[in-house]
N, C-alpha and C positions, 0 to 999 in steps of 0.2 A: 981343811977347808970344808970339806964335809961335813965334818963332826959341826960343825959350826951354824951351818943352815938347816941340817936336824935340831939343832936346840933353836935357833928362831924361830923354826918351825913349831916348836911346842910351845913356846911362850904366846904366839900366836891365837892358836889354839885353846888355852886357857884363859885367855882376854874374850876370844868368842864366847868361851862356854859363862862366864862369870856376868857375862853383859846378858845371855839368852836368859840367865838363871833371875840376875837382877829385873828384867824384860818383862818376865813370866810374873814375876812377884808383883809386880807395880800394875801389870794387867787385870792382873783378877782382884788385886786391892780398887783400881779404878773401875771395872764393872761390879764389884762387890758396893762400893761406895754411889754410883751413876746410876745403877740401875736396880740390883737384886733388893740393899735398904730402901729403895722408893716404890718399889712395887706393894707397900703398903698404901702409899700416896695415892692409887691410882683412882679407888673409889673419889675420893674427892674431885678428882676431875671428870667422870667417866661420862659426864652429859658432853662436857667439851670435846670428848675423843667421837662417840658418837655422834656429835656434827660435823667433824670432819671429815669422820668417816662416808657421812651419807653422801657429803660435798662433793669427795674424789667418786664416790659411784655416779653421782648426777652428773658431773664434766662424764664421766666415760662413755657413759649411755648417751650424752648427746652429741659426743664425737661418734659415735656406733652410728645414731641415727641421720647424722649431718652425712655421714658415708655416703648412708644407704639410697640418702632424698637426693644427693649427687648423681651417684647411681643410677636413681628412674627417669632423673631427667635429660637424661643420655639416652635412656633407651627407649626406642618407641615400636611399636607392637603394630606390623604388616601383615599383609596377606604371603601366604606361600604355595608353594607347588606341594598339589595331593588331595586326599581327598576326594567323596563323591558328589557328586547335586544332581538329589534328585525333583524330576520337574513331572507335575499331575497336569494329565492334558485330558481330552474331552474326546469319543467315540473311538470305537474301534479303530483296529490296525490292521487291516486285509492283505498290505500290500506295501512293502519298502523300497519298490520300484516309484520315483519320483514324478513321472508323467504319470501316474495312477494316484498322487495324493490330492484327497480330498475332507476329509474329517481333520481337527486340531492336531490330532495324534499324528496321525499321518504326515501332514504339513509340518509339525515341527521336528521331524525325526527328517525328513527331505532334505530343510535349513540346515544339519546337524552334520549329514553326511556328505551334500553334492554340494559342489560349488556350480557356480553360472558364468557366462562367458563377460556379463557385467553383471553390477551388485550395488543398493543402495548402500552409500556409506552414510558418517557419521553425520554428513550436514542435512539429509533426508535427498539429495542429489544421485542421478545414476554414476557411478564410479566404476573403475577396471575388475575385474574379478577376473579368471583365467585368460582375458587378455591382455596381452603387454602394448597393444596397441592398436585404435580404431579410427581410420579417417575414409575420406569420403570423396566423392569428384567432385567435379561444378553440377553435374545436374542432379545431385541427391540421389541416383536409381543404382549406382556401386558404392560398395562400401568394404574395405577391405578391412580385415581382421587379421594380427599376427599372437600366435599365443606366447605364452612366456615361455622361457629356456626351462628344460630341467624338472618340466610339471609330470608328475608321477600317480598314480592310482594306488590304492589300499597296498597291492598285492607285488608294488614295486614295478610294474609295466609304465610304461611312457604313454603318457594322455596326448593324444594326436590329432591332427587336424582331422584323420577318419575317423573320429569318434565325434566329433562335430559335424560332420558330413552326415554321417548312422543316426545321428539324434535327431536331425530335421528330416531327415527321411520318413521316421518312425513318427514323427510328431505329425507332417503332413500324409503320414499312410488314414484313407475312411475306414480301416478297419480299429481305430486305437481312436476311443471318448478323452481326448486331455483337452486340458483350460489353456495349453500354449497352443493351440492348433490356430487361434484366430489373428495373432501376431504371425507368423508365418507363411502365412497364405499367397499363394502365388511367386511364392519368394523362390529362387534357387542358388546353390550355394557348392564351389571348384574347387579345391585346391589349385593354387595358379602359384608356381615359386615361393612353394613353403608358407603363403600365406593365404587363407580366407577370403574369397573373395562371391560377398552375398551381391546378387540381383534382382532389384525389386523391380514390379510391373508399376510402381507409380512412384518419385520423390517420395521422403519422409523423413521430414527435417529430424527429429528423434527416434531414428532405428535402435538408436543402440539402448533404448529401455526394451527395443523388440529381443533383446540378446539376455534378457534375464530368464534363461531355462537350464535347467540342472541338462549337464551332457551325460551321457552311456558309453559304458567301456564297449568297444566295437570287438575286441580282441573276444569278447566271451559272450554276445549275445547276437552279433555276425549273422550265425545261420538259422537263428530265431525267428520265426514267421510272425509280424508284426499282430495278427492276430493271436497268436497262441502266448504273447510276449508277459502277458498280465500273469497266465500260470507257472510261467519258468521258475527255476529254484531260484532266480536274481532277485526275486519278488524275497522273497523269505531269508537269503541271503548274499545281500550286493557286496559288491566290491564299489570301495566309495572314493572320492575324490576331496570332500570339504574338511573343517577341524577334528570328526571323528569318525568312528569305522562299526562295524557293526561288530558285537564279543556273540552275542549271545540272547534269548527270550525266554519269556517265563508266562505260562498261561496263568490264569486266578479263576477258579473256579470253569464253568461252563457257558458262562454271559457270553463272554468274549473280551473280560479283560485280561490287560498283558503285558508287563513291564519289560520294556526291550534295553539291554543293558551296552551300550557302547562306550570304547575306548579311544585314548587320543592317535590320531592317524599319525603316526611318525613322518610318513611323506608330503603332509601338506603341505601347500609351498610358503604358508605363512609362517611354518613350524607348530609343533604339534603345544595344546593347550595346559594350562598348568592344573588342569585335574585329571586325575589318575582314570576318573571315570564320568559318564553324564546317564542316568537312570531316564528312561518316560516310560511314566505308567502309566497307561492310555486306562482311566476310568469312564465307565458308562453312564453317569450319570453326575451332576454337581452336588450332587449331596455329598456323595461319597468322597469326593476332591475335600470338603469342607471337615468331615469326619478327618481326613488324612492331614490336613495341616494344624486343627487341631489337635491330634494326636502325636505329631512331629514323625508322623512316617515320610513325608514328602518335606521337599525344602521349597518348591516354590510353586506359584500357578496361574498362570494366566487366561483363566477360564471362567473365572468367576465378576459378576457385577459389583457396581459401588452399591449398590443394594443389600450386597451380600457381605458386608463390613461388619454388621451390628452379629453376624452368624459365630464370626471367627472370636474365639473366646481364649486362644492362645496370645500369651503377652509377646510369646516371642517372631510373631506375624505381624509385618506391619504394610501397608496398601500405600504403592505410587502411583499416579497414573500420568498417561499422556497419550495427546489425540494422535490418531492414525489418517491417514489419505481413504478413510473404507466410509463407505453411506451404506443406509439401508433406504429402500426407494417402494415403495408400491407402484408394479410395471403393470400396462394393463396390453393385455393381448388383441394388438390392432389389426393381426392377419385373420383369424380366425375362429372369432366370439364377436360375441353384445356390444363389445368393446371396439368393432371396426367401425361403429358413428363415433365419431367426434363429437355430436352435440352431448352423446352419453359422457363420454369421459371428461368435457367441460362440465357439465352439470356436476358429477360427483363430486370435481376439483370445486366444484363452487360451494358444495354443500358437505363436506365434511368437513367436520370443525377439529385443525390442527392442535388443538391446545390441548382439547380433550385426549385425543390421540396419543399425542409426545409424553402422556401424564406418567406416564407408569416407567419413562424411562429415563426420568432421574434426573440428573447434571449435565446427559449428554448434550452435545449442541446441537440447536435446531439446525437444519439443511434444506434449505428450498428449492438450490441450485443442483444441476448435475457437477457442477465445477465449485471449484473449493477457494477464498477471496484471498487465499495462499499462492493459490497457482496462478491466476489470473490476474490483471491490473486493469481493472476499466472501471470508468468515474462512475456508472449507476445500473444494475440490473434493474433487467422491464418486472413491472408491476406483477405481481399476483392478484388475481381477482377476490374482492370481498366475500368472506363467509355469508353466506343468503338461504340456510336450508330448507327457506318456504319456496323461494324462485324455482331450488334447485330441483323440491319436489315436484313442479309445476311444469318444469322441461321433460324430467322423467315420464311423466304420463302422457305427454305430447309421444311419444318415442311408440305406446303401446305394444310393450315388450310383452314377451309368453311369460307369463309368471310362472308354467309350470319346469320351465327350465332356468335352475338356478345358476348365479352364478359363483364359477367353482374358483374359492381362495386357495389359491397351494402356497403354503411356506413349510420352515423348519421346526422339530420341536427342539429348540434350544435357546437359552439368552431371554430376552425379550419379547422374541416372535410370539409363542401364542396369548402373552395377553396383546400384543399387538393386534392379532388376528381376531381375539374377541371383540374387542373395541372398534375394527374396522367392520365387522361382520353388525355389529350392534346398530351403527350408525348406517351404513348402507341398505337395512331393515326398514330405519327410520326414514328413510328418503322412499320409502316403498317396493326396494327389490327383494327377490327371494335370494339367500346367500347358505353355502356351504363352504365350510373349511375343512381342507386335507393337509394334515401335518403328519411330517414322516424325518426320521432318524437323517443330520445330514451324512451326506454319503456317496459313494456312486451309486447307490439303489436311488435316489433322488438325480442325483443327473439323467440318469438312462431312462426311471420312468415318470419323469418330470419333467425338465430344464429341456433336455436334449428333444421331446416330441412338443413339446410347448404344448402341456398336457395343463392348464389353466386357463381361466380368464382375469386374473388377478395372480401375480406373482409378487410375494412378499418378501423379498429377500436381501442380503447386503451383496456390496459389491467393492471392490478394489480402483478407485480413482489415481490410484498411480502416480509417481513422483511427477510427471510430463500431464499438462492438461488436455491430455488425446483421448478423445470417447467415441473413435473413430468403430472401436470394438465395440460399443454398447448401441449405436443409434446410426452407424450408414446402412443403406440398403444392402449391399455385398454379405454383410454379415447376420441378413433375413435366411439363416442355414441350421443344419441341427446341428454342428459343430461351432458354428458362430455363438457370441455373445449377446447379439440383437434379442433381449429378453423381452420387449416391447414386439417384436415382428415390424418395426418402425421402417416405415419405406418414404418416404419425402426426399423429395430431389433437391428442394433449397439446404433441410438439413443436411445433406450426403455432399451437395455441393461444399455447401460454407466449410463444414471437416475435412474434405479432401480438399480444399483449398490451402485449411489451415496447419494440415498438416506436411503439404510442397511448402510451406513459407517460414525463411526462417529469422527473417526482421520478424523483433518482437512485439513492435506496436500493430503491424498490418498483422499477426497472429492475432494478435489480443482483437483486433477489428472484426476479423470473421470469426472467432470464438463466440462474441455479442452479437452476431445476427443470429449464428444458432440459437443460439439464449432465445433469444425472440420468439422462434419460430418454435423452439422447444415448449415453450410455455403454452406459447398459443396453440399448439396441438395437442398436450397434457398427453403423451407416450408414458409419462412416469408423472410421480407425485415423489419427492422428496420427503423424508423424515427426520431423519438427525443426524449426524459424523459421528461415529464411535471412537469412543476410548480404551485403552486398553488399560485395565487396573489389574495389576501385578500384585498379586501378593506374599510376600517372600521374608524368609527369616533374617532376622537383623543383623545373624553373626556372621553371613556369607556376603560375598559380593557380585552380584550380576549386572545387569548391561548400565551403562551410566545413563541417568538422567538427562543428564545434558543430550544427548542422542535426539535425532530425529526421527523418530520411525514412521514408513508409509505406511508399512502389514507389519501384523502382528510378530512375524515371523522374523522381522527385523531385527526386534529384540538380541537375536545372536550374535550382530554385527559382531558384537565382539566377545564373542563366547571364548575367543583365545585365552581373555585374562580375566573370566569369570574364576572362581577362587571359595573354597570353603575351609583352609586348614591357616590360622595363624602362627606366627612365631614374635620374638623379641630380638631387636637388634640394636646394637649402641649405633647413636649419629654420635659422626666428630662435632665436639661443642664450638 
């Protein structure tokens, strides 16, 4: 049986090999025949192979690029966490303690680091900033304040109600020149059960715009003597509270510029922002701003006029702008100058011609009012008296003023002001008075030997009208002080009255009613002459992202509201289609 399946087995096997052999021969007879005798052939087709050929490349290349157009339209190109932005600001940086700023530099490096116990937000409205909560009694004069949980300083310490306590101390100490001493006044403020509790000497229906001042770590400036507070090392190097912190400064030469390098605060309580870093380089002069964003050393700046548009020769700079709550006013000094006749200051008011004035500054908006037709709602502001500069010269001589004592314009050099001040000096010439102008760097050298001794008879300068239409700070008697606001020395009892009235009142039509008797009386005494609302025109690189447009800003300083998700580094990312 064996023997037997060994020999099928070979018969087998010679059937395969006879068929593989036959297989073989038929194969290369049919590609001998099919293919190797026609490859003569080929020239006679070789156009037709060549279009086919190009056909199958053309389908593949435009499956490749149908991919790739798929592809983009998937993906779309965001902003990301990283990156620097750097911002060009205007005068010196003395001082990084925030009740000392007063130059652009300064002020926006304040915004950068401290937060406030409230803060305009996006709708231009006072909103919560390190308080979690603020209400008030029946008769407006308590106002209790509770902070948020969990709110921490640069250095990892817990921000406290004695650091709030420390801040108004220092703010109402006469030895310390700050811009918040006139909100605060008379005010005092307890810890009472973990929470805040302020007491004012008179109602005020909107305290809580009185709460927008950067606080102080208590824990490290405690045994600080409120005079000596400007020279402490916290000045040069604070521990901060707001979206960044302070790394580090870089002097430039011996002028006194200096780019101060900060980083994002990990303990912020809004969480820390998505750039790696925020640069201000405090330049001394706007030339130089304008040199730096032409040359792409700076990414942004808000320093510069719509004037100054035609300068910028970089394609990659482009100018937004939008109005701010700030006037610039010509205040005239009713305590003590030329300026305590009223027939003088009605006369001037009647005889300098606005138009001429406003020329040189552009797009801005005119401004007649101390109040903005935003804040207030009333159907007609009282009249402004007709341009008359022959009447007006004809009052002046009646007055028989000393000609040999001029009088003294003080404003700022920067912005607009001095051709402002030429053009007012020019015109107040023309009406026949003798006039000098003093212009100096702004600054605290200008508060201390200026603002603060009411060292003018003309003050040229802007001013912060506020989310809240309260000008209780610029024009009550109270505030006739060298820490106060009163820029004018304004003393009227109807004016002081109507603002204290309208600031116990918090129906908004009986507001709106004593706000327009001040009007009245405001006009009709001419403490100030109005000029125009400023704008703030930003000029910033195209490929970064900074504050939104849509934003309402009062100050300029607003701008940061939301420096959290300011952004310089993009990436690509697929959306689900």
């Amino acid at each position: 049986m064996e023997q037997g399946i060994k020999s099928s087995g070979h018969k087998i096997v010679r059937r395969v090999s006879r068929f593989s052999r036959r297989a073989g021969a038929e194969g290369k007879e049919h590609i001998r025949e099919n293919f190797i005798d026609r490859i003569s052939h080929v020239k006679n087709v070789r156009l037709l192979i060549l279009e086919w050929a190009l056909l199958v490349l053309a389908i593949i290349m435009l499956s490749v690029t149908q991919s790739f157009l798929y592809a983009e339209s998937y993906a779309v190109t965001t902003f990301t966490s990283g990156g620097t932005y750097s911002e060009a600001t205007l005068g010196r940086v003395n001082s990084l303690n925030p009740l000392f700023a007063t130059t652009s530099s300064e002020k926006a490096l304040s915004r950068l680091m401290f937060q406030t116990l409230t803060s305009v937000d996006y709708s231009g409205h006072i909103g919560l900033g390190l308080a979690d909560s603020i209400t008030t009694d029946d008769s407006g004069l308590v106002w209790t304040v509770k902070l948020r949980d969990g709110l921490k300083w640069s250095d990892g310490e817990p921000i406290t109600n004695a650091d709030v306590i420390y801040t108004v101390g220092v703010i109402q100490s006469p030895s310390v020149i700050t811009s918040y001493s006139s909100n605060l006044t008379g005010i005092t403020v307890a810890d009472v059960d973990g929470s805040l509790v302020f007491t004012l000497p008179a109602p005020y229906s909107n305290f809580s715009s009185a709460l927008e001042f950067p606080i102080l770590p208590s824990h490290i400036l405690s045994d600080v003597s409120p005079s000596l507070l400007l020279e402490n090392n916290f000045s040069s190097t604070p521990v901060t509270s707001g979206p960044f912190t302070y790394n580090a400064s870089q002097s430039i030469g011996s002028a006194g510029e200096k780019i101060v390098y900060l980083t994002p605060n990990k303990s912020y309580y809004k969480g820390a922002p998505l750039l790696d870093s925020f640069a201000v380089h405090a330049y001394l002069t706007t030339d130089d701003i304008i040199t730096a964003l032409n040359s792409g050393s700076v990414t942004a700046s808000a320093e510069l006029l719509p004037t100054d548009a035609d300068k910028i020769t970089s394609t990659s700079i482009y100018e937004k702008q939008t109005a701010l709550n700030s006037g610039v006013f010509i205040f005239f000094n009713t305590g003590y100058s030329a300026f305590s006749s009223k027939p003088l200051r009605k006369a001037v008011q009647q005889g300098i011609d606005m138009r001429s004035l406003r020329a040189p500054v552009g797009d801005e908006a005119d401004l007649d009012y101390p109040l903005l037709s935003t804040q207030i709602d009333i159907e007609k502001f009282p009249d402004l008296p007709e341009y008359d500069p022959e009447t007006a010269k004809e009052e002046i001589k009646k007055l028989n003023l000393n000609s040999d004592v001029p009088i003294r314009i003080a404003t700022v050099d920067s912005g607009y002001f001095p051709a402002l001040a030429d053009n007012l000096k020019f015109q107040l010439e023309n009406l026949g008075l003798t006039v000098e102008v003093n212009m100096m760097a702004p600054g605290q050298d200008f508060l201390v030997n200026v603002i603060r001794p009411r060292n003018y008879d003309i003050l040229l300068y802007e001013i912060e009208l506020g989310s809240d239409p309260d000008l209780f700070a610029y024009y009550h008697a109270s505030q006739v002080t060298e820490n106060g606001l009163n820029l004018s020395n304004y003393n009227s009892a109807m004016a002081s009255d109507a603002l204290l009235a309208a600031r116990r009142t918090i129906d908004p039509s009986l507001r709106n009613a004593k706000y327009s008797a001040f009007l009245k009386t405001w006009v009709e005494d001419v403490p100030a002459i109005g000029i125009y609302q400023v704008n703030l025109s930003y000029f910033v690189n195209k490929n970064v992202r900074s504050f939104s447009e849509d934003n309402r800003l009062v100050t300029a300083t607003d701008r940061f509201t939301d420096v959290s998700f300011w952004a310089t580094e993009k990436t690509s990312k697929n959306r689900t289609p």
